[in-house]
C-alpha positions as CSV (number, residue, x, y, z in Angstrom):
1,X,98.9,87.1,82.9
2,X,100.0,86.7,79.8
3,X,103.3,86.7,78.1
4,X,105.8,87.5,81.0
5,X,108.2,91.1,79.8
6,X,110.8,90.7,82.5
7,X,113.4,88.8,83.8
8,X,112.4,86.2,86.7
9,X,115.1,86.3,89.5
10,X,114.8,83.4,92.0
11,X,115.5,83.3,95.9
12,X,118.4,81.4,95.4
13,X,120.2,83.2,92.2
14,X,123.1,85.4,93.2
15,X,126.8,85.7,92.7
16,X,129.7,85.6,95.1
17,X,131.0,88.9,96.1
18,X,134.5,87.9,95.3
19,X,134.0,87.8,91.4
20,X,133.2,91.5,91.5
21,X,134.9,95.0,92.1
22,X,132.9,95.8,95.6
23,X,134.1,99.0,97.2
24,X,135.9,98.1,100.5
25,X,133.7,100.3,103.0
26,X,130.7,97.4,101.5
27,X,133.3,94.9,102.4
28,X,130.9,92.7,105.4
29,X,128.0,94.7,104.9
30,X,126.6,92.3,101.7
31,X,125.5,88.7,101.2
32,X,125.9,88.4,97.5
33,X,125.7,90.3,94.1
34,X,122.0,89.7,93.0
35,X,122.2,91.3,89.1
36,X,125.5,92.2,87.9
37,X,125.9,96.1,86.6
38,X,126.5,94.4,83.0
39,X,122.9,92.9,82.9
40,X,121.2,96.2,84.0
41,X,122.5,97.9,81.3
42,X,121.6,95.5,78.7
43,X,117.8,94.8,80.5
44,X,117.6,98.7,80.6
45,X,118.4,99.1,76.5
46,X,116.0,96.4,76.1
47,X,113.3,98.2,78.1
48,X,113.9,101.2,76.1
49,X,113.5,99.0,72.9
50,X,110.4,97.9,74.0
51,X,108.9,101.7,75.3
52,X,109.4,103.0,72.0
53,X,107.6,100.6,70.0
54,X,104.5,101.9,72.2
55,X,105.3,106.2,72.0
56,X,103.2,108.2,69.6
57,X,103.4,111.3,71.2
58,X,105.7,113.7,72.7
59,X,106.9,111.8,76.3
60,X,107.5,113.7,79.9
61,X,109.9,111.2,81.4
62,X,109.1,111.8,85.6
63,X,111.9,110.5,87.6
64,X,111.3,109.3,90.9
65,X,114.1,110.4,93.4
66,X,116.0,109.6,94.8
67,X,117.0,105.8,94.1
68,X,115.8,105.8,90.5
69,X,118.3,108.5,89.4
70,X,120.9,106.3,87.9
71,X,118.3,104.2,85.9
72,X,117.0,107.4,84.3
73,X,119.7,108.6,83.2
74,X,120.8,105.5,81.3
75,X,117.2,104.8,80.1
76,X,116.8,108.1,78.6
77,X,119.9,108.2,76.8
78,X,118.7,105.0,75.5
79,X,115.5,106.4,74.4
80,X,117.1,109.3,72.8
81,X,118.5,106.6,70.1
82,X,115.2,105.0,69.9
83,X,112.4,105.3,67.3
84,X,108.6,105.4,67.7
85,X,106.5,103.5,65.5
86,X,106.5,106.2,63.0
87,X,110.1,105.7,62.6
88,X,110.6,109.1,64.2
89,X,112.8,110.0,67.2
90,X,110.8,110.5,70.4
91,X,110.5,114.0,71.5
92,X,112.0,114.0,75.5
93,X,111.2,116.3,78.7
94,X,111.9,115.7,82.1
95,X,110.9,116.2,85.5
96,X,111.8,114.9,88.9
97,X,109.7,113.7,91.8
98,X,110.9,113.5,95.3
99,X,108.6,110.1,96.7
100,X,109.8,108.8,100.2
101,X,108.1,105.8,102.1
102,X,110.8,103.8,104.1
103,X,112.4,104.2,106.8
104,X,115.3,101.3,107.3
105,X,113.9,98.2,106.0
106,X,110.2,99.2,106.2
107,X,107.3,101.0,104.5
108,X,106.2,103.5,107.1
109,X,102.8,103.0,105.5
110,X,102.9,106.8,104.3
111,X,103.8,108.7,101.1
112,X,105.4,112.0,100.9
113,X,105.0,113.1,97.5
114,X,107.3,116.6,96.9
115,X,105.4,118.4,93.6
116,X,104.8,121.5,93.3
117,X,100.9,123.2,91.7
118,X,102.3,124.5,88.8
119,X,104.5,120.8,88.2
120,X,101.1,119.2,88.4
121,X,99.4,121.5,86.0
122,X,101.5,121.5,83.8
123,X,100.9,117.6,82.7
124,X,97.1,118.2,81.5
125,X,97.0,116.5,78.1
126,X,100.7,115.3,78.2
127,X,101.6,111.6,78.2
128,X,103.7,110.7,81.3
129,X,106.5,108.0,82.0
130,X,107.5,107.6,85.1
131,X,110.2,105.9,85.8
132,X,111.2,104.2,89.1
133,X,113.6,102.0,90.8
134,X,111.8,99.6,92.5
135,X,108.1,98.8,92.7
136,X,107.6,96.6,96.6
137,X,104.3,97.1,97.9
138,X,103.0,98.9,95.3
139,X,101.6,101.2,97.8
140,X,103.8,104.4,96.8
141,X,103.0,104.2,92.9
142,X,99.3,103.7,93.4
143,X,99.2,106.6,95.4
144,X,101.5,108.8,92.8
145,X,99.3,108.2,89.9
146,X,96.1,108.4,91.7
147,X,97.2,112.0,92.5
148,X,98.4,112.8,88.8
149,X,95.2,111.4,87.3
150,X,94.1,114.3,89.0
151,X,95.9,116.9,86.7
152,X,94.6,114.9,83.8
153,X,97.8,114.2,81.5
154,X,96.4,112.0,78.5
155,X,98.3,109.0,79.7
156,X,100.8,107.2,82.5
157,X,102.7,104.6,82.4
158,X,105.3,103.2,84.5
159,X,108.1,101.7,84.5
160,X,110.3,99.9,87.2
161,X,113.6,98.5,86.9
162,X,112.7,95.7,89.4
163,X,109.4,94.3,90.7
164,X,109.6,92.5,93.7
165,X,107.4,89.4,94.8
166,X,106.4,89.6,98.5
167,X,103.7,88.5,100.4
168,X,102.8,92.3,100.9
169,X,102.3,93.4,97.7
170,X,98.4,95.3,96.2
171,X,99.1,92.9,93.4
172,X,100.1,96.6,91.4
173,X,102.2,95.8,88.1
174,X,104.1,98.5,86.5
175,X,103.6,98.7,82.4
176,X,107.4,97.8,82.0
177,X,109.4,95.8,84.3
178,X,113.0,95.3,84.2
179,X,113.5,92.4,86.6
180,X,111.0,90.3,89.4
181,X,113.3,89.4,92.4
182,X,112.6,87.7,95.7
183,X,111.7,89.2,98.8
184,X,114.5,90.6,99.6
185,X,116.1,93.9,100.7
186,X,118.4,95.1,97.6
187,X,120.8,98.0,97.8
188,X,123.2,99.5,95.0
189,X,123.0,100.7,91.3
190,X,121.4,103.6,93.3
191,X,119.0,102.1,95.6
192,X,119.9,102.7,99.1
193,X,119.5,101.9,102.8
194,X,119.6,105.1,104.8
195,X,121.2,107.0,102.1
196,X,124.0,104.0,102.2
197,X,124.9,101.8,98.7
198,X,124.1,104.2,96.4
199,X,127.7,104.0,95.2
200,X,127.6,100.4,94.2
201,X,127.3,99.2,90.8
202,X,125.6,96.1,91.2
203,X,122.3,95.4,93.1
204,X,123.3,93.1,96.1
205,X,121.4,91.7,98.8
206,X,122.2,93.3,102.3
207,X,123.6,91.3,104.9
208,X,122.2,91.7,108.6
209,X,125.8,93.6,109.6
210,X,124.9,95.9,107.2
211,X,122.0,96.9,108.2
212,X,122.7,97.1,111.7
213,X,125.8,99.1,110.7
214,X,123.4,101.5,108.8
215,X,120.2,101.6,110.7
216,X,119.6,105.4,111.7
């Protein structure tokens, strides 16, 4: 594989809920705090670093709603203060894809992709980053770019704030990855469960109360 560009998260990392500022309607509803809020932000200016050294071009920065809202917005403003390799700032648009694939805990095995005809066309000959919050089977990003291949940008690339390792995976790997975490089911810094944990700053495991709490 390579050099590995992430940070490697084992099953047994973690961090005790009490050392953090949980909000109290989360109070029995986690096991632990998987990545502190603090490390996020320093692995997502990092990850900005690292996609600017690559841009050449003009970037359409494609969000993927709605759990990667929160990294977005902090990865683009750290790519606004970033230079290509021309030394140049990085000329920024955006757009926003609605993807949906779970239901509770697990994959329903399809992928609703909300983009409309004129979205699509409009990325012939562009060069595409989109940006999502958590890559699991891989399923739902293969299926994304195989349909925007379609349009024929000049490029895509991808990246995911986490990666996670599981059994289940199609062995996809995103261009940029923020952090590979066990298989587990992770909620906050905008990833949910049933529209829950969205609210929480860190990512934190879910504890089975939780999701019997939230299950729709």
């Amino acid at each position: 594989m390579g050099e590995q560009k992430w940070i490697d998260i084992k099953d047994n990392d973690g961090y005790e809920l009490q050392n953090f500022v949980i909000p109290t309607h989360y109070d029995k509803s986690l096991e632990r705090v998987l990545i502190p809020y603090g490390l996020i932000r320093d692995r997502i200016s990092k990850l900005a670093v690292d996609i600017a050294a690559d841009c050449e071009n003009p970037v359409v920065a494609c969000c993927v709603l709605k759990g990667a809202h929160g990294f977005f917005a902090h990865l683009v403003d750290d790519l606004k203060k970033q230079k290509n390799n021309r030394a140049e700032s990085i000329p920024l648009s955006f757009e926003f894809i609605k993807v949906k694939s779970y239901e509770n805990t697990e994959s329903t095995g399809n992928v609703y992709i909300s983009l409309s005809e004129d979205d699509l066309h409009s990325f012939k000959g562009k060069d595409l980053l989109i940006i999502e919050d958590i890559i699991d089977t891989g399923t739902t990003m293969v299926a994304l770019t195989e349909r925007l291949k379609k349009y024929q940008p000049a490029s895509i690339k991808v990246v995911s704030l986490l990666l996670k390792k599981t059994p289940r995976s199609n062995n996809y790997v995103p261009d940029y990855v923020g952090f590979a975490i066990p298989d587990l089911f992770v909620v906050g810094y905008c990833l949910d469960y049933n529209e829950h944990f969205r609210d929480l700053d860190h990512i934190a495991v879910i504890s089975e109360h939780g999701k019997k709490v939230y299950a729709v």
